[in-house]
N, C-alpha and C positions, 0 to 999 in steps of 0.2 A: 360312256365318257361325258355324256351333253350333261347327264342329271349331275353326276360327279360334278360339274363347272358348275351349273347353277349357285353354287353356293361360295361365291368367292370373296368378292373383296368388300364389304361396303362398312365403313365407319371411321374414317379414321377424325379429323379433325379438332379435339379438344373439346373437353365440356370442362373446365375448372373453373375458375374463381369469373363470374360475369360481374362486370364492371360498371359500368352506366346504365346497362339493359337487362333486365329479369323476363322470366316468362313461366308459362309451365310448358314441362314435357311431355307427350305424347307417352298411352301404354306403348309398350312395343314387345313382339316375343320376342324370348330369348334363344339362343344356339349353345351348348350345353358339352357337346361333344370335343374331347383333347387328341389329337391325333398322336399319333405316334411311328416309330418307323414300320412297325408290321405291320400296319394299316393302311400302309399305303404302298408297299412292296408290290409292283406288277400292275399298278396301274397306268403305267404311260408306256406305249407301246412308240414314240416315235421314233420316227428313224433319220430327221434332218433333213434337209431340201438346201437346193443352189440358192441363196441369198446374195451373191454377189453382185447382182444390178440394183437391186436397193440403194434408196439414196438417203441420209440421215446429215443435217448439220451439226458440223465440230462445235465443241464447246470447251470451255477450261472449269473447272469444279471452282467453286466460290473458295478464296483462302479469308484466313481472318485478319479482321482489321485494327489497327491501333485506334481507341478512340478519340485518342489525345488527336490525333492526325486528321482524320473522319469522323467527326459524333454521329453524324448523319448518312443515314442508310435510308432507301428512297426505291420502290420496285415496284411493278406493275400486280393486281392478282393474275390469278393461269388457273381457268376453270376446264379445265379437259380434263380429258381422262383414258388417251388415247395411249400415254405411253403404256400404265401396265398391261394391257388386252395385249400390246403388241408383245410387250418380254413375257405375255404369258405362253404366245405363240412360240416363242425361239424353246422356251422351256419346254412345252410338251411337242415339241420335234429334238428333242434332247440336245438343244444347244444354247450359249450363255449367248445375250442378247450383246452387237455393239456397244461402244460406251454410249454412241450418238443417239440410243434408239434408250436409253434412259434418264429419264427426265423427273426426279426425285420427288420433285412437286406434286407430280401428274401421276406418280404410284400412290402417295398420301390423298390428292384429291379426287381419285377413285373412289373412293369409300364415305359413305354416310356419316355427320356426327352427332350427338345427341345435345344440339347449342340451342340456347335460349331465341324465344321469337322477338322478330324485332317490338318495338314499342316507342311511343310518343310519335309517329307518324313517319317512320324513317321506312324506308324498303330492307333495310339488312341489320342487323344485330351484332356488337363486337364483345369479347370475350377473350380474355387473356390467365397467363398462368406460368409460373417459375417452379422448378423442381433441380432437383440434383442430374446430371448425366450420367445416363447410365453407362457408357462405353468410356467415359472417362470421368471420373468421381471426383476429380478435383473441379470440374465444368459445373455448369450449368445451362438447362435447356428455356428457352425463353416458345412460349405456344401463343399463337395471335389465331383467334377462329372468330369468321365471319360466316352467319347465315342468312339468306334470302328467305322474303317473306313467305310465308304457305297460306298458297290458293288453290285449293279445290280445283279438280278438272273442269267441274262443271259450272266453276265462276270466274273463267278464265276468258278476256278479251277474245270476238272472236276472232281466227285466223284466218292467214292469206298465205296458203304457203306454197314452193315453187319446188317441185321433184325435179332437179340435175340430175342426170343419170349418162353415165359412161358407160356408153354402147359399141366401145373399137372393139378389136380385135383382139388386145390384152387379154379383155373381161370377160374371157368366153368362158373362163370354168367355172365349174360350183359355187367355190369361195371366195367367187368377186361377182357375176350379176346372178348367178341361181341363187344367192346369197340377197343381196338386195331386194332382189324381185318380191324373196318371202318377207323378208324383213319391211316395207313397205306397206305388203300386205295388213300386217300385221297393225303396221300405224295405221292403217284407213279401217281398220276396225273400233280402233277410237274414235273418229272423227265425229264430230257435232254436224248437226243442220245449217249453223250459222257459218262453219267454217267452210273451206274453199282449196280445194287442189288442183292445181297446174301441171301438167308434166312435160318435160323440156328433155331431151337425148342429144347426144354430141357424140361422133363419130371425126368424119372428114369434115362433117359440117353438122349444123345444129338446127332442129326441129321438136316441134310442137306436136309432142304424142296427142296431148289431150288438155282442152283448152282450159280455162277456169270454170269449176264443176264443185257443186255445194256436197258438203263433204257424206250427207245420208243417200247419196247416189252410190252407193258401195259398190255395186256389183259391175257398176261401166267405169270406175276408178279400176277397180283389180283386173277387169280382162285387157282394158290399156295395158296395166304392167305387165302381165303375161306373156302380152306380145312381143314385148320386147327384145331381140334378136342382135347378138353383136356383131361387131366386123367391119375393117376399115383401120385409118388410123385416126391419130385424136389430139381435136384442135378443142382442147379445154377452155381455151379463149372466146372461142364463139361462142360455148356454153351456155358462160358467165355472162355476156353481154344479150344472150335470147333469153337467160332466164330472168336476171335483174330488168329486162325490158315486160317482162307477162307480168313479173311482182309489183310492178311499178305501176303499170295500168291498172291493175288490181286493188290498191293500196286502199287500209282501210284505215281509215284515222282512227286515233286510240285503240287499234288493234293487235296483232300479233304479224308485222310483217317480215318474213324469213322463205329465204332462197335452203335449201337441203339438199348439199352436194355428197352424191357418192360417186369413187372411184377408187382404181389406185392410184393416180397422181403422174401417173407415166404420160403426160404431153408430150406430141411430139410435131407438133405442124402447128402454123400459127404463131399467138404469142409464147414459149415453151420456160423460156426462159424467167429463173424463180423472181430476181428481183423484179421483172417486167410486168410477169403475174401478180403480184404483189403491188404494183402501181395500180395495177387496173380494177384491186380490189378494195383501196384504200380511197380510187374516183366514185365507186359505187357505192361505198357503205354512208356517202354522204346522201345518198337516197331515203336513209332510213327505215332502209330494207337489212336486217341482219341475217348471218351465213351463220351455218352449220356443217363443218367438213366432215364425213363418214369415210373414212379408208377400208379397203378389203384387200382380199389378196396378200401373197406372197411372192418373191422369184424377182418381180422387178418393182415393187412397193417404192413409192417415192414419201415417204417420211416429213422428211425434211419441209418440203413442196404443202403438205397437205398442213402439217405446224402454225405455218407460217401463213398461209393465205386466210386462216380463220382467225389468227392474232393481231391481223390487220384488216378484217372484215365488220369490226364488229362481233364476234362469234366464239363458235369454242368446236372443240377439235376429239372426234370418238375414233377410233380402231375398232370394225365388230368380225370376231375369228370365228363366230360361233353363232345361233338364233339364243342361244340364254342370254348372251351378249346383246342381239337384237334386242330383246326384251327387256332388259335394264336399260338401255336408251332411252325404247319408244313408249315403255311403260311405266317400268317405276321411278323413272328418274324424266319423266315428262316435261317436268318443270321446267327444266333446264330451256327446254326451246321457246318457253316465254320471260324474258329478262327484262329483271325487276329494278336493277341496278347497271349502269352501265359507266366506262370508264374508272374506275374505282384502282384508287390510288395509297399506299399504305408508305409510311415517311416517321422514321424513326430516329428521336433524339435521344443518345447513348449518354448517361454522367459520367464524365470520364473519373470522377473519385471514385463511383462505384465499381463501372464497368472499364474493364482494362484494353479486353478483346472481343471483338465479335465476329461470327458468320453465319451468315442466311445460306441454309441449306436447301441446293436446289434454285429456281427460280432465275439460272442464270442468263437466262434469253430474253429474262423480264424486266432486268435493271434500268433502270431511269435516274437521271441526273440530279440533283436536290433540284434546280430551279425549273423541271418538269411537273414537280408537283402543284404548282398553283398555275403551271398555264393551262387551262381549257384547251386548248388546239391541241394536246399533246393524248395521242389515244394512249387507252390500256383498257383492262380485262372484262369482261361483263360476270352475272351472276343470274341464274337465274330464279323461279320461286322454287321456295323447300329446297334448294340447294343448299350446299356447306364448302367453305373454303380454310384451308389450313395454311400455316405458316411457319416455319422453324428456326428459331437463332440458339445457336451454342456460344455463351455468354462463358468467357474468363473473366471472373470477378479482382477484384482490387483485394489485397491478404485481410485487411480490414473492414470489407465493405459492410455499413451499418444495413441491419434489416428493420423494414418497416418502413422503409423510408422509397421513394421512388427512383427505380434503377432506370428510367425509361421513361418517357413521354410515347406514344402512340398517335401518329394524326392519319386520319381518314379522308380521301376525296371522293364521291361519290356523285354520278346525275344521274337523274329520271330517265326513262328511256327516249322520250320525246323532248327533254331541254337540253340548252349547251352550256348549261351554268350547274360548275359544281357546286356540293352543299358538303361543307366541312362538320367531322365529330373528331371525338378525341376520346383518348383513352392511358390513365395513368397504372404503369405498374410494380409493383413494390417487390424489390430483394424480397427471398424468403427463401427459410431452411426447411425443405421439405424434400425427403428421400424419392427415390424414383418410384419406391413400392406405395410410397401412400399419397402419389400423386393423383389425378384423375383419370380415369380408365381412358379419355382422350387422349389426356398424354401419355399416357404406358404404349397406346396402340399405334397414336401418330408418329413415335419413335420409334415406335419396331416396325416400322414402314419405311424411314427413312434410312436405319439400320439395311434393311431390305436394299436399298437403292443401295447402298454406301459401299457395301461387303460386292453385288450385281458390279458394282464403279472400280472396285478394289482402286477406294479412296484410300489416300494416304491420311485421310482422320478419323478413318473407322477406327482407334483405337482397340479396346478391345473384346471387339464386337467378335461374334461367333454366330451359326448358322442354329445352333444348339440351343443359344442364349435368345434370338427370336422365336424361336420355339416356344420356348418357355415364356415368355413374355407375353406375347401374341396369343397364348389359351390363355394366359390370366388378363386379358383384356377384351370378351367378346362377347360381354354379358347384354352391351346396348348391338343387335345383330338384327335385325329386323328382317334380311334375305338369305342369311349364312353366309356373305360374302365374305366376314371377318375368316369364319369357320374355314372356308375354303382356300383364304390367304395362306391358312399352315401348311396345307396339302405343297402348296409351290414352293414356298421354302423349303419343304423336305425335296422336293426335285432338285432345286441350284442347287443345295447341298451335294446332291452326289452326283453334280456333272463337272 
């Protein structure tokens, strides 16, 4: 089963039509193989688990908007990628995931996409692109993909970083600290000379496994983890306040500083309560210390809790079900834990002669008010390097709308990691008649991802989508695969189909 996983989700985001910003692309291999239904007959043996103490926040699906009423559409990005690991988890225990525990964005920005490097001195690169819908042909799909700069592991600022780790009584099985423990592992096998690990545990109370220790100390990093032993209950709050206190003393100017929480998120003593945790995460990240939340576990998983504490940290937000899962975190997707770009803000002006309707799919816990976008004090998303971030609007066009002409304005807000002043780009993009087959293999794929979410949502504008029809889609879009995650995206769509 583990090798079968390795190969799942990675590319979705858009490579079309780049607009301000060029680059080249990287070789990458390819993934080659179409699955099908006897292929995959008899490979999940799950048999479902009590999920009932899980905690997940409500949402309402984005509806469309008149633009005569709103030209302006204005939303945070959302670089996790914790929702699909989790609905992959409900899936191979043979059950369809909550609405809450789907988050469209975060099944699209799971996946790698093949976007242009940024240039002229910016951290991120924009890229846009219009095509025909394919679940409804009279639509059209509007693609916004931003990439974060790519730096090499080995010319990466060094790090300061602080292991939280949830050591109650919860965490006692496998697939929450014998989970961790290896997965940890695993990242102190990267670590550099110049960088620096902490490890901080919370129970009843919170302590200092192992104080700050240069990262080619390998071997008294891993027997720290080892020891680690659960039990008790769990005051997530003292954690957070021991560990942002070691990161703090720590701190390395123009460095990499970041607190790495794992848990499942079940506090229960102490500060427990989410919007309270969420205050006391929104006091710290003015440290300049950024979070990274890691959830494990099943049975009493708090979702919701773990979302939201990294949205408002500075940070971004994994689910790991699995050590293949560990290893796209802490390895191939590295980047991600040094951010290049921070607060980064996307603010869209609709022509109402062109565009009649629009919806942003997905992204609904990221909305921001038009007059968010130019205050500074107003947080949103980071990104991190060699990252890629995607975007989706289903645009009803005007019966005459001119092509060639600009159906959209795009404005971008973006700061450094270490300023508090954003630096504004922009990006124009033109109507165009272009069928869904001869769009860009970005967009064919980023749509059969959010198709994926739509049909998981049984949204009332999946139109008419089918589980057959991403199928199909989804092999003719997996040619940029560089881990097989595209590849292994079909395998789970052929699951929610027959559950």
């Amino acid at each position: 089963m583990k090798n079968l996983l390795k190969s799942l989700a990675a590319g979705l985001l858009l490579a079309g039509i780049s607009f301000f910003f060029s680059c080249e692309s990287e070789d990458i291999g390819t993934s080659s193989n179409n699955y099908s239904d006897d292929s995959i007959n008899g490979i999940w043996s799950g048999t479902g688990g009590d999920t009932s103490g899980e905690g997940y926040n409500d949402y309402v699906e984005n509806p469309f908007v008149q633009t005569a009423e709103e030209p302006v559409s204005t939303f945070s990005i959302d670089a996790d990628g914790a929702s699909y690991s989790n609905v992959r988890r409900f899936l191979r225990n043979g059950q369809l995931p909550p609405k809450g525990a789907i988050r469209t964005e975060e099944l699209i920005n799971y996946f790698q996409f093949d976007y242009p490097e940024p240039t002229g001195g910016h951290p991120i690169s924009l890229d846009g692109e219009v095509a025909n819908c394919p679940w409804t042909p009279s639509h059209k799909l509007l693609r916004i993909g931003i990439k974060g700069r790519h730096i090499a592991r080995e010319n990466m600022p060094p790090a300061n970083f602080v292991f939280l780790i949830d050591v109650s009584g919860s965490m006692s099985s496998d697939d929450k600290l014998g989970l961790l423990r290896n997965a940890f592992k695993m990242f102190t096998d990267y670590l550099r000379p110049e960088d620096r690990i902490a490890i901080v545990t919370y129970a009843g109370s919170a302590g200092v496994v192992l104080a700050s220790t240069p990262g080619d100390e390998k071997l008294k990093i891993k027997n720290a983890i080892d020891q680690l032993q659960s039990g008790g209950s769990t005051n997530g709050a003292g954690g957070i306040l021991k560990a942002y206190e070691i990161a703090v003393a720590n701190f390395i100017a123009g460095g990499n500083n970041r607190v790495i929480l794992g848990t499942d998120g079940d506090f229960n003593v102490g500060i427990s309560d989410q919007d309270a945790l969420v205050a006391l995460i929104e006091e710290k990240r003015e440290s300049g210390v950024f979070l990274t939340t890691l959830g494990v576990g099943t049975g009493n998983y708090q979702d919701g809790k773990m979302e939201q504490l990294a949205n408002h940290g500075n940070g971004t937000y994994e689910y790991i079900d699995d050590m293949e899962q560990a290893e796209k975190v802490f390895v191939h997707e590295f980047g991600k834990f040094y951010t290049v770009a921070k607060d980064v803000k996307i603010q869209l002006a609709f022509d109402p002669a062109v565009v009649e309707q629009y919806r942003l799919i997905g992204y609904e816990n990221r909305l921001l008010n038009p007059e968010d976008f130019t205050d500074d004090t107003k947080d949103a998303g980071e990104i991190g390097a060699n990252q890629t971030i995607t975007a989706l609007y289903e645009l009803v066009m005007q019966p005459f709308a001119p092509f060639s002409v600009p159906a959209l304005n795009i404005d971008f807000r973006y700061k450094n990691p270490d300023s508090g002043t954003s630096v504004p780009l922009s990006l124009d993009v033109q109507n165009a008649s272009v069928s869904f087959e001869n769009a860009s293999e970005n967009m064919r794929f980023a749509a059969t991802v959010a198709g994926y979410g739509m049909l998981l949502w049984q949204s009332e504008y999946a139109g008419n989508l089918t589980y057959d029809g991403l199928i199909s889609w989804a092999n003719d879009a997996k040619t940029y695969d560089p881990y097989g995650w595209r590849n292994e995206f079909v395998q789970w769509v052929y699951k929610a189909k027959g559950l």
